[in-house]
C-alpha positions as CSV (number, residue, x, y, z in Angstrom):
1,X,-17.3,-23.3,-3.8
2,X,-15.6,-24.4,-0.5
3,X,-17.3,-24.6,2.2
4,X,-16.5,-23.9,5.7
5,X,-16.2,-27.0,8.1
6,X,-18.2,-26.7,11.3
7,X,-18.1,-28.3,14.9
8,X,-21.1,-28.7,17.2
9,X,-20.3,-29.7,20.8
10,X,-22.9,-31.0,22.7
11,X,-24.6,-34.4,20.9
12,X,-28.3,-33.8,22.7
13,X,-31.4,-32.6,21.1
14,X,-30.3,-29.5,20.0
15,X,-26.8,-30.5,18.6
16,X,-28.5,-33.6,16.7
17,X,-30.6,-31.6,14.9
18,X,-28.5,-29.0,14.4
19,X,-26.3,-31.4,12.8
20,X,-28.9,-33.0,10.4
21,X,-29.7,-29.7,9.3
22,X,-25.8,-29.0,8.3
23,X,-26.1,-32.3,6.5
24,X,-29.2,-31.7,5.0
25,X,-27.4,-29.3,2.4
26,X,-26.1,-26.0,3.7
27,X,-24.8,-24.2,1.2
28,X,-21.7,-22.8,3.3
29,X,-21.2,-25.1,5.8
30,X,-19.6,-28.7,6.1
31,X,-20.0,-30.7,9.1
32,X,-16.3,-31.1,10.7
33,X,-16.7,-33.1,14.5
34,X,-19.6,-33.9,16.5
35,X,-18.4,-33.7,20.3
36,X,-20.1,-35.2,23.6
37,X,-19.1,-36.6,26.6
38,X,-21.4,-39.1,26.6
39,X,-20.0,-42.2,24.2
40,X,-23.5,-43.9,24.2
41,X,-25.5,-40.8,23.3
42,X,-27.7,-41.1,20.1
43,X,-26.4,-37.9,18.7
44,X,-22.4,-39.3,18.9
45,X,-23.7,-42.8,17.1
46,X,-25.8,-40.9,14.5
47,X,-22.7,-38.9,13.7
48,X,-20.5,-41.9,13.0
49,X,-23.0,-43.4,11.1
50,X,-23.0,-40.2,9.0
51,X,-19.4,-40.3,8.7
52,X,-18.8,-37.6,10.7
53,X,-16.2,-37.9,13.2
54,X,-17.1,-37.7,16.7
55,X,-15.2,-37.8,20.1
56,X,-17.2,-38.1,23.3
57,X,-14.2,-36.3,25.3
58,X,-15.9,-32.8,25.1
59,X,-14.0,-30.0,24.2
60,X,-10.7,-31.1,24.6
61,X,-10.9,-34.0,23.0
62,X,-12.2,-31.5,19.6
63,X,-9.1,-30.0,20.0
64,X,-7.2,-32.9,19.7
65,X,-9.0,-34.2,16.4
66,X,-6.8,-34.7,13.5
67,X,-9.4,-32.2,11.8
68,X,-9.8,-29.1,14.2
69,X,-7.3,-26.9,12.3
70,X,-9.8,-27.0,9.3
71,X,-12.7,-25.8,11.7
72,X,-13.2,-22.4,11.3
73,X,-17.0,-22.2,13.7
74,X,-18.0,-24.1,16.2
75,X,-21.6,-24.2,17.8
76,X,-22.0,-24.6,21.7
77,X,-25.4,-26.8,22.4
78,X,-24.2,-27.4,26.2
79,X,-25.0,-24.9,28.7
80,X,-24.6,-21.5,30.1
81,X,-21.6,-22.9,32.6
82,X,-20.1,-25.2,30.4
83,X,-20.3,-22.6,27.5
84,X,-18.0,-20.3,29.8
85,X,-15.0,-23.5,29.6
86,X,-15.2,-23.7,26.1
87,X,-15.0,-20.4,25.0
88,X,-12.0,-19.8,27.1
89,X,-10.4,-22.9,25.1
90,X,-11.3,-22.1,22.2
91,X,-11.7,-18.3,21.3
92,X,-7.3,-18.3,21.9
93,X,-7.0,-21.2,19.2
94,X,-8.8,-18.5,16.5
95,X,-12.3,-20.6,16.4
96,X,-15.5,-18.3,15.8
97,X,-18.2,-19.6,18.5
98,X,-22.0,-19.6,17.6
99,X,-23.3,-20.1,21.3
100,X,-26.7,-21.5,21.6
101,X,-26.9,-21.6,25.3
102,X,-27.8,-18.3,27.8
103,X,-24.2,-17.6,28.7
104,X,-24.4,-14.2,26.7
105,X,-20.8,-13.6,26.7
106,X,-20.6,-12.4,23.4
107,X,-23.4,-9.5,21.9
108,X,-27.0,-11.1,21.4
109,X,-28.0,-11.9,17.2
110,X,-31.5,-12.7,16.1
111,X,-31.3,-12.8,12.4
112,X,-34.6,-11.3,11.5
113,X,-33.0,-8.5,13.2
114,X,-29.5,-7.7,13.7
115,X,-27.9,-10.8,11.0
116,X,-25.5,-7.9,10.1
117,X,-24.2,-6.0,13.2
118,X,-21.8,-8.8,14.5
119,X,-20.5,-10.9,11.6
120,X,-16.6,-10.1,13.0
121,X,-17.6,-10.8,16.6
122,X,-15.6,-13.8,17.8
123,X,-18.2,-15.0,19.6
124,X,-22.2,-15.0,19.2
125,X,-24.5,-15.5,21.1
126,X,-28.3,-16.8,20.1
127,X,-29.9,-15.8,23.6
128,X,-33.0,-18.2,24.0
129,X,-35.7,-20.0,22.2
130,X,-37.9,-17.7,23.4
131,X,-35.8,-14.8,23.1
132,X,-35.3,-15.9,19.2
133,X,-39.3,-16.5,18.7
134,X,-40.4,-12.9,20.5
135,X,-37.8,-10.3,20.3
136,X,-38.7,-10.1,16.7
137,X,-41.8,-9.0,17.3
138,X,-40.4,-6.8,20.1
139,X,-38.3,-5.3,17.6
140,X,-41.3,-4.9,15.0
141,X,-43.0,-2.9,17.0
142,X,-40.3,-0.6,18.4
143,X,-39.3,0.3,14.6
144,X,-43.1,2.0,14.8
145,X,-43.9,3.3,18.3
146,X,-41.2,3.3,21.3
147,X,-41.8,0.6,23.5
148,X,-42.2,1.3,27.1
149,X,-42.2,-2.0,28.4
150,X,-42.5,-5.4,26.5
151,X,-43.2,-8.7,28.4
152,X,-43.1,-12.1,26.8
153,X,-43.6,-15.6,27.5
154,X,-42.5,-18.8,26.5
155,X,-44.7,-21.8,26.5
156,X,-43.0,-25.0,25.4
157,X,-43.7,-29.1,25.7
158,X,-42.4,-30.2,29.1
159,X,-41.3,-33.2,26.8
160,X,-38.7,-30.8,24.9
161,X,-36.8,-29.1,27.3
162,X,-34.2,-31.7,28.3
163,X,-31.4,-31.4,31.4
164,X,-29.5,-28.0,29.7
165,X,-32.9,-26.5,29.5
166,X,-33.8,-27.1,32.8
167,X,-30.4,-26.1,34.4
168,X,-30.9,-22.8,32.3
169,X,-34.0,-21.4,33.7
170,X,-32.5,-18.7,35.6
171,X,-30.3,-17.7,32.3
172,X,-33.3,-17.8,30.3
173,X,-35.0,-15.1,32.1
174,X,-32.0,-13.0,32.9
175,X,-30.7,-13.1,28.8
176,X,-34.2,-13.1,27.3
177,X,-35.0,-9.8,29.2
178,X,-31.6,-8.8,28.6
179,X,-32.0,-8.8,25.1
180,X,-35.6,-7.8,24.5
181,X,-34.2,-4.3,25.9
182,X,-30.5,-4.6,23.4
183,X,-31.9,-6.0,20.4
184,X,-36.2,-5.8,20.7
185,X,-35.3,-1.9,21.8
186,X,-38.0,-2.0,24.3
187,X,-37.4,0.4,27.5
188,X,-37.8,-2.7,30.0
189,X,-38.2,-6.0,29.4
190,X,-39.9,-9.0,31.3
191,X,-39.4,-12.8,30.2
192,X,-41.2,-15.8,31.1
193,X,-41.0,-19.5,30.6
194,X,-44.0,-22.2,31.3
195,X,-42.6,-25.8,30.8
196,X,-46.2,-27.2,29.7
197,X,-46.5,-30.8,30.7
198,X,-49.7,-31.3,28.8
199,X,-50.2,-35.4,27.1
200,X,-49.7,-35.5,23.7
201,X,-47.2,-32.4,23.8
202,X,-48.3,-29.3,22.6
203,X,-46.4,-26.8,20.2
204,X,-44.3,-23.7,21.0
205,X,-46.6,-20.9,21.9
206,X,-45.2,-17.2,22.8
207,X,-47.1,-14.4,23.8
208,X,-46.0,-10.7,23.6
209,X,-47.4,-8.2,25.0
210,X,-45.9,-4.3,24.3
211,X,-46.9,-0.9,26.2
212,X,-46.6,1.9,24.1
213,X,-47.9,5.6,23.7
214,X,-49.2,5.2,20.4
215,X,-53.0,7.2,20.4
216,X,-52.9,7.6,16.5
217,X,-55.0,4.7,15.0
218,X,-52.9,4.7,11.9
219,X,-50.0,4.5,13.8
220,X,-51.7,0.9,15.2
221,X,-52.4,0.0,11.5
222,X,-48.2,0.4,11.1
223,X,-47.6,-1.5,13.9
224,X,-49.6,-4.2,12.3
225,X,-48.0,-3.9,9.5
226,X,-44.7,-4.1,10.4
227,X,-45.5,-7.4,12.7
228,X,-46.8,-9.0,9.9
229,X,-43.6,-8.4,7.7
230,X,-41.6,-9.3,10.8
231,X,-43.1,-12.7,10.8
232,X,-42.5,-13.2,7.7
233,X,-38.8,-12.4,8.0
234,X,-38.8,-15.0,10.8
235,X,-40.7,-17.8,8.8
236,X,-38.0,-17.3,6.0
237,X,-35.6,-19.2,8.1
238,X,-38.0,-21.2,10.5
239,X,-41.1,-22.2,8.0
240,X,-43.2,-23.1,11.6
241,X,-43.2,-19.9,12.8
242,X,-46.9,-18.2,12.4
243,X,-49.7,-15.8,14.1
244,X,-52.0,-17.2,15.7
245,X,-54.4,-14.9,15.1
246,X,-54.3,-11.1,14.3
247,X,-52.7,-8.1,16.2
248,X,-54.1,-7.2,18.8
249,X,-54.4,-3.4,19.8
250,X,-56.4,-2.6,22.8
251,X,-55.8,1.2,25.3
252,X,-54.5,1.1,28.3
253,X,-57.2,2.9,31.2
254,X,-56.0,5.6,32.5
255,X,-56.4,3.7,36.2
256,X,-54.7,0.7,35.6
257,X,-52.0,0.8,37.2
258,X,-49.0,0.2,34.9
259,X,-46.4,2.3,36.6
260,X,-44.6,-0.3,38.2
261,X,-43.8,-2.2,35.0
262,X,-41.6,1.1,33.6
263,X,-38.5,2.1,33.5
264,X,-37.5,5.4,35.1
265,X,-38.6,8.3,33.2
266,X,-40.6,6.9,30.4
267,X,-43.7,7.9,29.1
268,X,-47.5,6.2,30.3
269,X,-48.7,4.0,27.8
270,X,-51.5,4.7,25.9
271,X,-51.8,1.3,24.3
272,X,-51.3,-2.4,24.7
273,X,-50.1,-4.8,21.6
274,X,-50.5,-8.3,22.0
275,X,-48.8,-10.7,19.3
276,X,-49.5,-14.5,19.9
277,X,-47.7,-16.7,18.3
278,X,-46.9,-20.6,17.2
279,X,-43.8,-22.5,16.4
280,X,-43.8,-25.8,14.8
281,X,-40.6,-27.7,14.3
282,X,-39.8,-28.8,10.9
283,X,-39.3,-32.7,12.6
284,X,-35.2,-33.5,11.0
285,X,-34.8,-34.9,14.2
286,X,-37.0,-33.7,16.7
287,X,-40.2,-34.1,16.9
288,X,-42.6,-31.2,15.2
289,X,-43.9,-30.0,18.7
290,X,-40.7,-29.4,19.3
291,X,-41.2,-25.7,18.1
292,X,-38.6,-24.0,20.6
293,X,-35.4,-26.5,19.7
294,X,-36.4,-26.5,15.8
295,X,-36.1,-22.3,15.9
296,X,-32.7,-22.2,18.1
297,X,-31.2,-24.5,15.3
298,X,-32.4,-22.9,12.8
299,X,-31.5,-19.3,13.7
300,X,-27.9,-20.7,15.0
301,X,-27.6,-22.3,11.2
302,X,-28.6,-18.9,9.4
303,X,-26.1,-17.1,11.4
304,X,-23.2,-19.6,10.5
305,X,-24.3,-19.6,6.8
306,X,-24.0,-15.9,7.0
307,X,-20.5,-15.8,8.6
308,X,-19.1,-17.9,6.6
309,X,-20.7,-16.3,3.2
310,X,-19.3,-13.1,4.5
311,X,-15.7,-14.5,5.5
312,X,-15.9,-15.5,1.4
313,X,-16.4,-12.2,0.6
314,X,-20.3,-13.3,-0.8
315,X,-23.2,-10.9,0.2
């Protein structure tokens, strides 16, 4: 079966990685071009020792490639900004764009949850490692009990979160809440990331914490239920990706005062469920603590397998 040739632009952590994992045996995808604007960058040198073919001239120079007219995706590992500048050369030329930064120009896709809704969309986005580790769970819970408000946070190594990570603080929080609402279907969302400088590094952690009138106590044993199969969903794509320790369910007082956390006209909460979480990076390139880089590849590479299996008319 052919497979579809893929570009990645931006030869840092995340691109590397991303690119071993192409490499590693995707059954849909070939890798096409690895593109960087830095010539001395590991990822460019790994590539050419790979045989892939590389340019260091960013997206321009992928255009002028010998190979780009066999490209049919190509993944964005820059940033938010520089996302923006490649889309806009890129989505007139035909290319379908998997974008693994926080632009959010195109509609949000976590695979454990909406793989199927935006296979035609010309352009993807993958919202945030935090966004792809939690909304899940988000989502999970929502399927059970509406979700009045849902707050989560990131905790990641200091150690991972290179110079695109850092510029994208701001765009973390503003897509990760953004699509805890679109795609976790909770009423208001609230997203947080702690850059953890801790020596030796520690793994991804995420906590989630959901308000929801739930007073049934079989309701709470669905909502347990359904996280657990969540997870599981996840950790088909991302093996590191595990409780920590069972669902919590715990009511909310009647006097604590949770009002200012809702959206306008829902209903008080009669419940809090708190999900915590770890994510340990299967290591290709990064190392395992890694957790938060290991699960944006590996959701951006299911998505791409997916396209292309569907452009092949596969199911």
């Amino acid at each position: 079966m052919s497979r579809t040739k893929v570009a990645i632009i931006g030869s840092g952590n995340i691109g590397t990685d991303l690119m071993i994992k192409v490499l590693r045996g995707s059954r849909h995808l070939e890798m096409g071009a690895m593109v960087g604007i830095d010539p001395a960058s590991d990822g460019l040198a790994r590539a050419a020792r790979m045989g892939v073919p590389t340019t260091s001239e960013g997206v321009d120079g992928l255009i002028a490639l010998p190979g780009f007219a066999e490209i049919g995706i190509v993944f964005d590992a820059t940033s938010a900004k520089a996302h923006e500048v490649n889309a806009a050369k890129l989505l007139p030329l035909g290319k379908r764009l998997i974008d693994l930064t926080p632009a959010a120009i195109g509609p949000y896709v976590v695979p454990a949850v909406n793989l199927d809704e935006h296979l035609d969309a010309p352009d993807v986005n993958m919202v945030t490692c935090g966004g792809q580790a939690t909304i899940p769970i988000v989502a999970a819970v929502s399927r059970v009990a509406p979700v009045e408000y849902a707050e989560i946070v990131a905790s990641i190594a200091s150690k991972s979160a290179g110079p695109g990570t850092r510029a994208n603080i701001d765009e973390f929080t503003e897509t990760t809440s953004a699509a805890i609402e679109q795609i976790g279907g909770a009423r208001r969302g609230k997203a947080i990331i702690i850059l953890n400088p801790a020596d030796p590094p520690l793994i991804m952690r995420d906590t989630v914490l959901c308000l929801v009138a739930a007073p049934d106590p079989a309701v709470h044993d669905e909502i347990r239920r359904s996280v657990e199969k969540m997870v599981a969903d996840v950790a088909a794509y991302v093996p590191g990706y595990r409780l920590k320790q069972q669902v919590q369910i715990t009511e909310v007082p009647a006097d604590q005062p949770v009002e200012t956390l809702l959206a306008a006209g829902a209903a008080r909460p009669t419940h809090q469920v708190s999900v915590f979480l770890e994510v340990e990076g299967a290591a290709h390139y990064l190392p395992a603590y890694a957790g938060n880089l290991d699960i944006m590849t590996s959701a951006g590479l299911r998505v791409a397998e997916r396209i292309a299996a569907w452009k092949a008319g596969l199911r």
